[in-house]
C-alpha positions in Angstrom: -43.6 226.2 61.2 -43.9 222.2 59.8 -42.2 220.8 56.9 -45.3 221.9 54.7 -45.8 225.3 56.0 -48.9 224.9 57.5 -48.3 225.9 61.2 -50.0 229.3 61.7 -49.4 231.4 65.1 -52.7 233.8 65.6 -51.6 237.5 64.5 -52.8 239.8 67.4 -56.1 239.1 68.1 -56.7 237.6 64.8 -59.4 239.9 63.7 -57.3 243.4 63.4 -53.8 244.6 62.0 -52.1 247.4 63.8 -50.3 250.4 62.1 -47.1 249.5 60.3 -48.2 246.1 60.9 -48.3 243.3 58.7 -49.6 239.4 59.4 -46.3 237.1 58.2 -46.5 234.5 56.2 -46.1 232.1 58.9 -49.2 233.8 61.0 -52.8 234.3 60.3 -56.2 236.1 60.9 -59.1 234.2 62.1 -60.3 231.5 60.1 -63.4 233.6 58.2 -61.0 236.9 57.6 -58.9 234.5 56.3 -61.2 232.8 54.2 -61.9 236.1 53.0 -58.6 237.2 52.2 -58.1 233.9 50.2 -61.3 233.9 48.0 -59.9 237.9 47.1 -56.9 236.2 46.0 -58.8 234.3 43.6 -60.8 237.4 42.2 -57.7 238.8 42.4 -56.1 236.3 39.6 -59.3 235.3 37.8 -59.4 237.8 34.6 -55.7 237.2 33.7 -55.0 233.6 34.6 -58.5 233.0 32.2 -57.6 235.7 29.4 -54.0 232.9 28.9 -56.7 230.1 28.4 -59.3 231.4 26.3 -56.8 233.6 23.9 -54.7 229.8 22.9 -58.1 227.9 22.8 -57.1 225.7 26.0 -59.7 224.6 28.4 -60.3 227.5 30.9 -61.3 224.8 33.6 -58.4 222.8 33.4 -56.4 225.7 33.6 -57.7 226.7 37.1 -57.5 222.9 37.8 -54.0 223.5 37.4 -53.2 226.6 38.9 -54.6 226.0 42.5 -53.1 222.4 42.1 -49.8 224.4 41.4 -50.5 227.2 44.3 -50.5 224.6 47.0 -47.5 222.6 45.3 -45.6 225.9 45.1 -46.6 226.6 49.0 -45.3 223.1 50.1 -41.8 223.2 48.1 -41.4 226.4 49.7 -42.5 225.6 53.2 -45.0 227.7 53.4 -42.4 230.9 53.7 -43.4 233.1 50.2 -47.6 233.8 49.8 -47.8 233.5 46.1 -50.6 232.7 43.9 -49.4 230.5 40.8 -51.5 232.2 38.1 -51.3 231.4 33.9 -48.4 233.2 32.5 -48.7 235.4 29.3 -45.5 234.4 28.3 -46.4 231.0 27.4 -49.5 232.9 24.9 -47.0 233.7 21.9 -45.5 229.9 22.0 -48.6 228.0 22.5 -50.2 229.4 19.7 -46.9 229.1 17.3 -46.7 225.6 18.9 -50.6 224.2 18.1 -50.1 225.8 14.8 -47.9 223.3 14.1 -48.1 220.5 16.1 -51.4 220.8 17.5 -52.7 220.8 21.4 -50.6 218.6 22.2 -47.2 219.7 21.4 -48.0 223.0 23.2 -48.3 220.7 26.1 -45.3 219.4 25.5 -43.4 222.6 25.2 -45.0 223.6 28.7 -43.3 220.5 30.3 -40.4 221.3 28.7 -40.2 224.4 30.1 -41.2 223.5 33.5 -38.8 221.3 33.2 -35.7 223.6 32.5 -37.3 226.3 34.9 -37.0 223.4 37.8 -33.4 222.5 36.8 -32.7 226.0 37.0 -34.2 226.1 40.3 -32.1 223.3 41.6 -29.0 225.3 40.7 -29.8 228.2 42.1 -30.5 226.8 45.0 -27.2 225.1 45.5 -25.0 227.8 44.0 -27.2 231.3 44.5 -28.7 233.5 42.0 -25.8 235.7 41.6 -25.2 233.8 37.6 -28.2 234.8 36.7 -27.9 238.4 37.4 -24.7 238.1 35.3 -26.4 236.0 32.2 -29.6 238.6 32.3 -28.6 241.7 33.2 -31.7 244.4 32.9 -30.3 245.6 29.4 -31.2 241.5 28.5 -34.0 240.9 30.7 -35.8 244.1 29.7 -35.7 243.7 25.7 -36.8 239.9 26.9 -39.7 240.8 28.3 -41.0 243.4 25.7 -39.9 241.4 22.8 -42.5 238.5 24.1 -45.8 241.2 24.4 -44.9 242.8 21.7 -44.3 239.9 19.0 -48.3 239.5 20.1 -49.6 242.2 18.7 -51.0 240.9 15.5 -52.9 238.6 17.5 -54.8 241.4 19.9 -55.5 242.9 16.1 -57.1 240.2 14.7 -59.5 239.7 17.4 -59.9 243.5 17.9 -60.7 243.6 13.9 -63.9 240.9 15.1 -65.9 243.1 16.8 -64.5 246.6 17.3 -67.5 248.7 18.6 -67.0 245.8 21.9 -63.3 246.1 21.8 -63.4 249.4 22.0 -65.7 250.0 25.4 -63.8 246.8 26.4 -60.5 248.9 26.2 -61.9 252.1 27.2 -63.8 250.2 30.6 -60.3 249.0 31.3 -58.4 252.5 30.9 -60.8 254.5 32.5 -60.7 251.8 35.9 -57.3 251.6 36.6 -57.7 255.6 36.5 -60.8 256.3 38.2 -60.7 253.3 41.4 -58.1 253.0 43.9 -57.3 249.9 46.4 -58.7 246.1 44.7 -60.8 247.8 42.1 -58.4 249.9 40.2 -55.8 246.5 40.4 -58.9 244.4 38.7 -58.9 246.6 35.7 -58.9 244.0 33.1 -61.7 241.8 35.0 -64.0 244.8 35.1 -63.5 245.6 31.4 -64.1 242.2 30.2 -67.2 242.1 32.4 -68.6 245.2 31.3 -67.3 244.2 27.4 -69.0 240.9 27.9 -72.3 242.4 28.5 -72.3 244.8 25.6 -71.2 242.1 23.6 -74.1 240.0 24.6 -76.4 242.9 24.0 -74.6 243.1 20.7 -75.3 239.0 19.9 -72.2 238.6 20.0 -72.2 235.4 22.7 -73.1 232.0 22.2 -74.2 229.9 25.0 -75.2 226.5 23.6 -72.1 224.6 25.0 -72.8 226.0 28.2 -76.1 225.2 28.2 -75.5 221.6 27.4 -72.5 221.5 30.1 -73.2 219.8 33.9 -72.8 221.6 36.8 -70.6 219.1 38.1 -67.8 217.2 37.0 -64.1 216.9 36.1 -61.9 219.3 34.1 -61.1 218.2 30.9 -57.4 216.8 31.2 -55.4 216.5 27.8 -51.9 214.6 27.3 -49.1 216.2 25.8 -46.7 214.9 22.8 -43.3 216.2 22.4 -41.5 217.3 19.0 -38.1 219.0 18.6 -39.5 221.7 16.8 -40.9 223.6 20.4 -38.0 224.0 22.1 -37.3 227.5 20.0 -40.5 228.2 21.3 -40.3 227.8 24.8 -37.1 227.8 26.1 -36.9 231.9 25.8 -40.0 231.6 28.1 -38.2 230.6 31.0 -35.8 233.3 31.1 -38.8 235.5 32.1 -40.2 232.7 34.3 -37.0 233.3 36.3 -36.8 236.6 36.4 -40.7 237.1 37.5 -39.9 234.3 40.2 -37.0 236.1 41.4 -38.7 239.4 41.2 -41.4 237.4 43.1 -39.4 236.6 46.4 -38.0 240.3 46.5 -41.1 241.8 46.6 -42.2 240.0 48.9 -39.0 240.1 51.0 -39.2 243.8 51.0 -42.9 243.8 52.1 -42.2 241.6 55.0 -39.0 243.0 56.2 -37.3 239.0 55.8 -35.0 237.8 54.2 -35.9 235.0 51.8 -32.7 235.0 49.6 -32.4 231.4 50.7 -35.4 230.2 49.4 -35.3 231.6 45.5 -34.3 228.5 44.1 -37.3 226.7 45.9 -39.7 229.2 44.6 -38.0 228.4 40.6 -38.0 224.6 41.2 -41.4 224.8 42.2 -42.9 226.6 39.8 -41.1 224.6 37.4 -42.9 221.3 38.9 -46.2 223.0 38.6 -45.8 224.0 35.6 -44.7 220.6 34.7 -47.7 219.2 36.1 -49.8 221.6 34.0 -48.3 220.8 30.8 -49.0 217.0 31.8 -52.7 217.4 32.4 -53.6 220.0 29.8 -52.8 223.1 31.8 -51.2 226.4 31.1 -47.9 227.2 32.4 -47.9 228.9 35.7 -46.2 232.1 37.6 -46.2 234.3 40.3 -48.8 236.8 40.0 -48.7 240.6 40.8 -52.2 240.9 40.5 -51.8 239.1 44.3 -48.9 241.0 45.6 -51.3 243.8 44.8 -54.2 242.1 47.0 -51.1 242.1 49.8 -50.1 245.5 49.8 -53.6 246.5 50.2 -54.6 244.2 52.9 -50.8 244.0 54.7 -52.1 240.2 54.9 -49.1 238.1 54.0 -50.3 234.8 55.5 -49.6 231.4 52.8 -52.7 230.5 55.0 -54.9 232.6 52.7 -53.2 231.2 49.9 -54.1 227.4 50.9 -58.0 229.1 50.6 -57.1 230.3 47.4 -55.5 227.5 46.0 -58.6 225.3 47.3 -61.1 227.6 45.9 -59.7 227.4 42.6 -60.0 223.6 42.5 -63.6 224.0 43.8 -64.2 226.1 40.9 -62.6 223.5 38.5 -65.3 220.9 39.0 -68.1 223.0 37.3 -67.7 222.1 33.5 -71.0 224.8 33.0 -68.6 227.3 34.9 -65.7 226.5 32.3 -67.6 226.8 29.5 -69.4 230.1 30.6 -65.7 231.4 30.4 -65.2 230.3 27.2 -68.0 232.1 25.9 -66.2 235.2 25.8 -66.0 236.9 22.2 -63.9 237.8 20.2 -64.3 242.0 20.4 -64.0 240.9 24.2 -60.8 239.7 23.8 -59.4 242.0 21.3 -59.6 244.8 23.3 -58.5 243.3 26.8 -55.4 241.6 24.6 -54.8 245.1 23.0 -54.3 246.2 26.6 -52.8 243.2 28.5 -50.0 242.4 25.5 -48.9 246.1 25.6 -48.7 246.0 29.5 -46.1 243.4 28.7 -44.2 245.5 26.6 -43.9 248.0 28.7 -43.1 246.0 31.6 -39.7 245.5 29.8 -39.1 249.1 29.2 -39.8 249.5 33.1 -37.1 247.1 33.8 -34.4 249.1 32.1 -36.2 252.7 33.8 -35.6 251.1 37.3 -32.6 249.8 36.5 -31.2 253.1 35.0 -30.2 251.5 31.6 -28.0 253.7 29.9 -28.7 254.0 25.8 -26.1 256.1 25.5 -23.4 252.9 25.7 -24.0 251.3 22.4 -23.9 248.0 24.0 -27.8 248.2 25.7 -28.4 250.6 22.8 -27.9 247.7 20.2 -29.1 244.7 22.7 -32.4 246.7 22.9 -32.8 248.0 19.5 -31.9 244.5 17.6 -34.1 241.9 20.0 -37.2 244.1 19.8 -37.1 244.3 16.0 -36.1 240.8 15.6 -39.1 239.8 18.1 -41.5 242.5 16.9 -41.5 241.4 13.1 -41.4 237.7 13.8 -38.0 236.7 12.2 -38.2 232.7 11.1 -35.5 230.8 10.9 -36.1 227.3 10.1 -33.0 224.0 10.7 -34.4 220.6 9.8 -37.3 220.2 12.6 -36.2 223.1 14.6 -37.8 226.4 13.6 -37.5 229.2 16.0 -39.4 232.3 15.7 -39.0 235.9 16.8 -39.6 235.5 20.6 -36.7 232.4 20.2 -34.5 234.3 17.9 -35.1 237.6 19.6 -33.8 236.4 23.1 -31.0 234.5 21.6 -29.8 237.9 20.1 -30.0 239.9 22.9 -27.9 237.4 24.8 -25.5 236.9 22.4 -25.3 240.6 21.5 -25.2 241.9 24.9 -22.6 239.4 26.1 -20.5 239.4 23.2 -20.0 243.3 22.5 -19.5 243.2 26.3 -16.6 240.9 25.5 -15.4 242.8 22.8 -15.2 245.9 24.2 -13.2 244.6 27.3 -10.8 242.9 25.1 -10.0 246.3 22.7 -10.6 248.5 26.0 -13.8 250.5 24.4 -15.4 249.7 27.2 -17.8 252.5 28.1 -17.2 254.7 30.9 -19.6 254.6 33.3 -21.9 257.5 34.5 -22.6 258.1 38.0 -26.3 258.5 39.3 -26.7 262.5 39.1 -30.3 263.2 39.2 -31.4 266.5 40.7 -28.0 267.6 41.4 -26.1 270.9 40.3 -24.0 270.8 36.9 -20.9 271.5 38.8 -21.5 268.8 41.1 -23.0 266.5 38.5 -19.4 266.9 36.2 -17.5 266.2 39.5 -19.0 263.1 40.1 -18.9 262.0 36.4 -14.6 263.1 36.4 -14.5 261.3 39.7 -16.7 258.3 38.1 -14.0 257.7 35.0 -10.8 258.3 37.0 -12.2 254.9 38.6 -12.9 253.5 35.3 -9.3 254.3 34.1 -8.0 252.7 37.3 -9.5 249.6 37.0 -8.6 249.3 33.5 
């Protein structure tokens, strides 16, 4: 493979994948499956990394601009060894609203290059010293309350814009709920796409869309690019962002390590410094912060097609997309009702996405230290506490993950200091009581020991 990645070996035959199989991101299909594969990725990203730019008012063309711009950026820091598609991230929704609020477009922008910036520094570390610190500094107790704290703390907004139009949020929601039930393989995974199509169309029906900009748009031309400014007052907003921007990267490279059978431990802090520089590069231009996407992991599950080859179509495609300015603004047409009821869906998926962390990881709420970590960061991050030092003002999402740092790490402290420390339980699941009570005896004789 070159320096960039970009040396594919023909997989098989190149036009079929045999049983337990998969094509390796350093092979490929023929050139048209390929193609193929790649414009799916793009489908495969479209509703979400669109839904980021048209809920904060930013420029849904630039934002694609920006995110195949990113995709091949991220495929060349990485040398072309982890498929990803670098997708808006709904992290950055809550703090680019609170941001323009404020300050305006363009200190969101500047809070996205900030971020990008720390999430590249961060990558740089990692890279030279592992990612073993930050599985110490975010645990799944911290990462999990992280996570929901940031979809929940949204919740107003996916009101608000329900509130608009609810007869079109509602089959918007409904469309969405009854796909991902209903459709299996790249149809159940486009849930959200298919609901705001099918929301879109009432809502037109409804009179609900307004197509004058579009129809005084060109076909052809650039994206709109906007320039950031910078203020001390974002970095409570952003900064919390890029804890989950590390721990979606992360999660990132070991799904796709798992899927491939390699291992790509070595390459995690190339995948962090490079989504860092895209986003970065976003923030510059008048993008929307980028990060892996699952919706795309999805796409390679279901085609066992691994190849970054696809991605360089995808990444392309999206560009190609960019220069229509009658294509943006079609996007931006979406309503209100539209978004209400995709946002009522999409910022609750986020929530819950923390409370999976802490399932998978077994977090155990009996030990009052995840109990409080948990229960104090959601309703700090939930209610939008303010708190408000000169220029700085950080709000719930900022305060939120502070406390469940601080929390988690100092009761940790405390409790190893007094020797309260809980006792561990052993993984028992399915097993008799009198086997289940053996392990848990055998489980804190261990814990005395080492105390």
């Amino acid at each position: 493979m070159s320096m960039l990645g970009t040396k594919w070996k023909l997989h098989g035959n190149g036009t079929t994948i045999r049983p337990g199989h998969v094509v390796a991101p350093n092979e490929r299909l023929a050139w048209p499956l390929t193609i193929g594969v790649g414009m799916q990725h793009v489908v495969a990203m479209f509703g979400a990394t669109f839904l980021v730019p048209i809920l904060t008012g930013m420029p849904p063309a630039t934002t694609l601009f920006f995110s195949g711009v990113g995709t091949l950026l991220f495929l060349v820091i990485t040398r072309g060894q982890v498929p990803s598609y670098l997708g808006s991230s709904f992290a950055f929704i809550a703090p680019i609203i609170a941001s323009q609020q404020q300050f305006g477009v363009s200190g969101a922008l500047g809070g996205v290059v900030l971020a990008g910036a720390v999430l590249a520094l961060i990558g740089a570390i990692v890279q030279r010293f592992g990612a073993e610190w930050i599985n110490r500094l975010m645990p799944p107790t911290v990462t999990g309350a992280i996570v929901a704290l940031i979809g929940l703390n949204l919740a107003p907004a996916a009101k608000n814009n329900f509130d608009a139009a609810p007869i079109t949020a509602v089959v918007t929601l409904g469309t969405i709920i009854l796909t991902s039930v209903l459709f299996r393989g790249i149809l159940g995974r486009l849930s959200i796409l298919v609901g705001v199509v099918v929301g879109y169309l009432v809502a037109m029906g409804r009179g609900e869309v307004n197509f004058a900009k579009m129809d005084a748009a060109a076909w052809v031309g650039l994206p709109t690019f906007q320039t950031p400014s910078f203020h001390l007052g974002v970095i409570g907003l952003f900064v919390p962002v890029v804890l989950v921007l590390v721990a979606e990267n992360i999660g990132h490279v070991k799904s796709v390590a798992a899927m491939t059978g390699q291992n790509l431990d070595g390459v995690s802090g190339r995948a962090l410094m490079a989504d860092g520089a895209a986003t970065v590069l976003a923030g510059l231009g008048g993008g929307s912060g980028t990060t892996t996407y699952a919706e795309n992991i999805g796409v390679m599950a279901a085609t066992k097609v691994y190849s970054t080859a696809a991605y360089w179509v995808a990444g392309l495609f999206a560009i190609l997309l960019s220069f229509s300015p009658r294509f943006g603004e079609l996007i931006a047409t979406v309503p209100q009702g539209v978004l209400g009821g995709a946002a009522t869906m999409l910022y609750g998926m986020i929530g819950i996405l923390g409370v999976k962390i802490w399932v998978q990881n077994k977090v155990n709420f009996s030990n009052p230290v995840n109990l409080t970590t948990g229960a104090v960061a959601l309703i700090i991050g939930i209610a939008d506490y303010t708190w408000t030092i000169g220029e700085l003002k950080f709000t719930g999402i900022a305060l939120g993950s502070a406390a469940a740092l601080v929390i988690y790490h100092g009761m940790k402290g405390l409790a190893r200091w007094r020797g309260t420390e809980a006792e561990p339980e052993a993984e028992t699941s399915g097993l008799p009581p009198a086997a289940k009570a053996a392990i848990n005896a055998a489980a804190k004789r261990a814990h005395k020991k080492r105390r």
